[in-house]
Residue frames as a rotation matrix with the C-alpha (Angstrom) as fourth column:
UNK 1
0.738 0.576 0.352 -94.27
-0.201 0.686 -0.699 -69.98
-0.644 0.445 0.622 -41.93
UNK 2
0.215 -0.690 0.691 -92.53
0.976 0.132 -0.173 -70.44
0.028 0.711 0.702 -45.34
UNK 3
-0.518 -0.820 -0.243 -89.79
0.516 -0.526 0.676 -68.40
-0.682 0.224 0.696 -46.70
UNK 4
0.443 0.786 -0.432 -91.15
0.136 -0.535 -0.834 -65.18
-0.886 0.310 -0.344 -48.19
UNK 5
-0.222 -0.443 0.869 -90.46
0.906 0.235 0.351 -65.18
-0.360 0.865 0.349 -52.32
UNK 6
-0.603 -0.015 -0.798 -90.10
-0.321 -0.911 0.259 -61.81
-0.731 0.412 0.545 -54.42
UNK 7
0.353 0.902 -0.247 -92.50
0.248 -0.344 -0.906 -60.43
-0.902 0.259 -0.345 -56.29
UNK 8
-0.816 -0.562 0.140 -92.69
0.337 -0.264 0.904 -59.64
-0.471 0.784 0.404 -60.42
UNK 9
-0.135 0.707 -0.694 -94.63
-0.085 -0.707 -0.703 -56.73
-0.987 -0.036 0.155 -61.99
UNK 10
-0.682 -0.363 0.635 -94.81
0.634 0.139 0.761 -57.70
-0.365 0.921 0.136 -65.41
UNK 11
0.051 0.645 -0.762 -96.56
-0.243 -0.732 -0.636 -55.21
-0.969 0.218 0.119 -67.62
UNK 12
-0.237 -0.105 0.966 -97.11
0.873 0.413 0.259 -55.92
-0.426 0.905 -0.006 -71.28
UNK 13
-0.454 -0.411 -0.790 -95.64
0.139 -0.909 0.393 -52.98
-0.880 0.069 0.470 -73.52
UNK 14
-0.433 0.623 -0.651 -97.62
-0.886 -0.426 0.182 -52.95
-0.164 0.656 0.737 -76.72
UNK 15
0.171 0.985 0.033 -100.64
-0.941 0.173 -0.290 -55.33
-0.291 0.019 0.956 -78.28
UNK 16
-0.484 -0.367 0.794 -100.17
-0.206 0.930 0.305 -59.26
-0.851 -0.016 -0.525 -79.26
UNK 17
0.673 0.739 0.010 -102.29
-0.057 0.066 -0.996 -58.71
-0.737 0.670 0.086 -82.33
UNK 18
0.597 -0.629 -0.499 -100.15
-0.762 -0.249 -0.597 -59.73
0.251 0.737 -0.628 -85.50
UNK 19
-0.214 -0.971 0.102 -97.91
-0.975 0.207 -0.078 -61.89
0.055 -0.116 -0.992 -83.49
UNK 20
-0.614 -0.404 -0.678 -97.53
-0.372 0.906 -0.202 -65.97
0.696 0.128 -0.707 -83.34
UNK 21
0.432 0.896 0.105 -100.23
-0.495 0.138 0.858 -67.87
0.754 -0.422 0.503 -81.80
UNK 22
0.138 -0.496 -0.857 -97.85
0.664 0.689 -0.292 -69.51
0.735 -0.528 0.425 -79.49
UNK 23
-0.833 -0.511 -0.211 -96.68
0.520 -0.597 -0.611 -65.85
0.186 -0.619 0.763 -77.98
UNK 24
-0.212 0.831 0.515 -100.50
-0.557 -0.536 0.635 -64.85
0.803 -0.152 0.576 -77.88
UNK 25
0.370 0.139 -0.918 -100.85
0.358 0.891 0.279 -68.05
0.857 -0.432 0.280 -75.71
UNK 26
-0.077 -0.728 -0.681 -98.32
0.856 0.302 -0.420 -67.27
0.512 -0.615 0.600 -73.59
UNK 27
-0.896 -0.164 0.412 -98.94
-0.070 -0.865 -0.497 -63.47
0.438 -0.474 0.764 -72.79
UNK 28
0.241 0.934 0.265 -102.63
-0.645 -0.050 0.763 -64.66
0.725 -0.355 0.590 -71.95
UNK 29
0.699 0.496 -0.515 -101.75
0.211 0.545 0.811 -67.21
0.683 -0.676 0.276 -69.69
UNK 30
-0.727 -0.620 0.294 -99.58
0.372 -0.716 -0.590 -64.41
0.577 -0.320 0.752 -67.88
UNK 31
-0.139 0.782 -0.608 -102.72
0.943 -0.083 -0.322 -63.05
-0.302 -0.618 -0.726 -67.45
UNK 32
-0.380 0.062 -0.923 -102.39
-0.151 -0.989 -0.005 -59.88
-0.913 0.137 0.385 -69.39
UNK 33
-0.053 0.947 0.316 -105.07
0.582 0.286 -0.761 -58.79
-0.811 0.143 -0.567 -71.87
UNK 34
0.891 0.166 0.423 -104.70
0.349 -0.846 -0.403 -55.33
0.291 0.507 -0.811 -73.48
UNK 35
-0.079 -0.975 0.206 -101.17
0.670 -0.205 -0.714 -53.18
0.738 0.081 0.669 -73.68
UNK 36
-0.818 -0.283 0.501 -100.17
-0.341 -0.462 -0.818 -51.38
0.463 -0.840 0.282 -69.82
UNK 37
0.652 0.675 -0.345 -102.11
-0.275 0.634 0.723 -54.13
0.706 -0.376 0.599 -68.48
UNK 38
-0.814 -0.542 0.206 -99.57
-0.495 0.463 -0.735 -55.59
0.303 -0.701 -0.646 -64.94
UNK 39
0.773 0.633 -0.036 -99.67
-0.266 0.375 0.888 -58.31
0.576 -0.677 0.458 -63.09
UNK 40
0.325 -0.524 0.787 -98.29
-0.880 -0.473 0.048 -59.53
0.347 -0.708 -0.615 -60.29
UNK 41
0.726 -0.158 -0.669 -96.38
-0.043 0.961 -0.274 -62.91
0.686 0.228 0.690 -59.77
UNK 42
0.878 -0.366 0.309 -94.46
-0.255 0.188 0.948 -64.85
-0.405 -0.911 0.072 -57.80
UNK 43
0.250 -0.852 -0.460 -90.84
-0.963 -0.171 -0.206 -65.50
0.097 0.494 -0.864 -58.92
UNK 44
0.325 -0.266 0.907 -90.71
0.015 0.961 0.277 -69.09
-0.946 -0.077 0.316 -59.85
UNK 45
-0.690 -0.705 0.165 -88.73
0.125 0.109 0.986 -70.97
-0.713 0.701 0.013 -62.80
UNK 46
-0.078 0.735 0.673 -92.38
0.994 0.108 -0.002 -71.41
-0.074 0.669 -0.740 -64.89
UNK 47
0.904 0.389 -0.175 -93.10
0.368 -0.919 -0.144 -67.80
-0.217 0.066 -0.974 -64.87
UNK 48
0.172 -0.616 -0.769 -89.48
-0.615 -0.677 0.404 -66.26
-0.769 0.404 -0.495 -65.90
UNK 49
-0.651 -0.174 0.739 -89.50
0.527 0.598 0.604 -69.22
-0.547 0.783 -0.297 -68.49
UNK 50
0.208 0.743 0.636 -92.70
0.970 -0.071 -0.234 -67.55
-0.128 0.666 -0.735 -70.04
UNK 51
0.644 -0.155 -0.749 -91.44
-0.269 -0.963 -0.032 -63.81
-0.716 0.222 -0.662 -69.19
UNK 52
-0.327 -0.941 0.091 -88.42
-0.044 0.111 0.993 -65.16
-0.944 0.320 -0.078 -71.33
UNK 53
-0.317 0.685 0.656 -90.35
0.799 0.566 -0.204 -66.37
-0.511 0.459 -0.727 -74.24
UNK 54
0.475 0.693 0.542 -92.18
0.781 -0.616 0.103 -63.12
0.405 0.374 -0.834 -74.92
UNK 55
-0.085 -0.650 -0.755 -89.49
0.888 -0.393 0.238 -60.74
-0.451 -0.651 0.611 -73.16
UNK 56
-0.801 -0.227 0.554 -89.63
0.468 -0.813 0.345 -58.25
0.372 0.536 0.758 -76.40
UNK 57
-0.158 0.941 0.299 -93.29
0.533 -0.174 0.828 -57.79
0.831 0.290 -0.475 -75.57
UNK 58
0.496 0.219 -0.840 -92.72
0.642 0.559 0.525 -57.26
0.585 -0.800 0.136 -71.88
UNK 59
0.183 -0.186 0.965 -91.82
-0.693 -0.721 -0.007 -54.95
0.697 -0.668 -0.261 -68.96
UNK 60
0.407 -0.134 -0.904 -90.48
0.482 0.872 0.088 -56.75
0.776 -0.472 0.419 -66.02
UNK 61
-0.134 -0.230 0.964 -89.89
-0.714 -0.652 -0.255 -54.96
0.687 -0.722 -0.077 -62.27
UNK 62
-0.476 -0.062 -0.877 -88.44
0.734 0.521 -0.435 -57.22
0.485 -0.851 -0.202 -58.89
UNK 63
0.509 0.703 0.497 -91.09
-0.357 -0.353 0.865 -56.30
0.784 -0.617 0.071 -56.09
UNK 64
-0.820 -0.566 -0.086 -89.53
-0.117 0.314 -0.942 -57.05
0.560 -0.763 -0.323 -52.82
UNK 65
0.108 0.966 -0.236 -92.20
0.245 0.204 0.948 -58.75
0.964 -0.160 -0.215 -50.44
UNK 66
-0.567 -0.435 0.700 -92.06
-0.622 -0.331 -0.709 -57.22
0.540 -0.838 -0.083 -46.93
UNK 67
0.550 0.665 -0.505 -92.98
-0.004 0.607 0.795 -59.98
0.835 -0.435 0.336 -44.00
């Protein structure tokens, strides 16, 4: 089929309470909730633009997909 894309584990290293409603935004629509929360993403430009963004908050690991 298509060309298989790597994989990003993002984890989110401590709590978004306190911080800028813009970077609360953004770590929720990551998809992470509560601190040593991961998810899993595909490696596109929209999604290291937001890992950028909020990077202090953040844990980032390249998954290799195996097909």
């Amino acid at each position: 089929m298509g060309k298989s894309m790597s994989k990003l584990k993002i984890t989110l290293k401590k709590g978004f309470i306190g911080q800028r409603e813009k970077t609360r935004e953004t770590v929720l629509s990551l998809g992470l909730k509560k601190p040593h929360h991961f998810v899993v993403k595909e490696d596109t430009p929209a999604i290291r633009g937001m890992i950028k963004k909020v990077d202090f908050m953040l844990s980032v690991e390249e998954m290799d997909e195996i097909k």
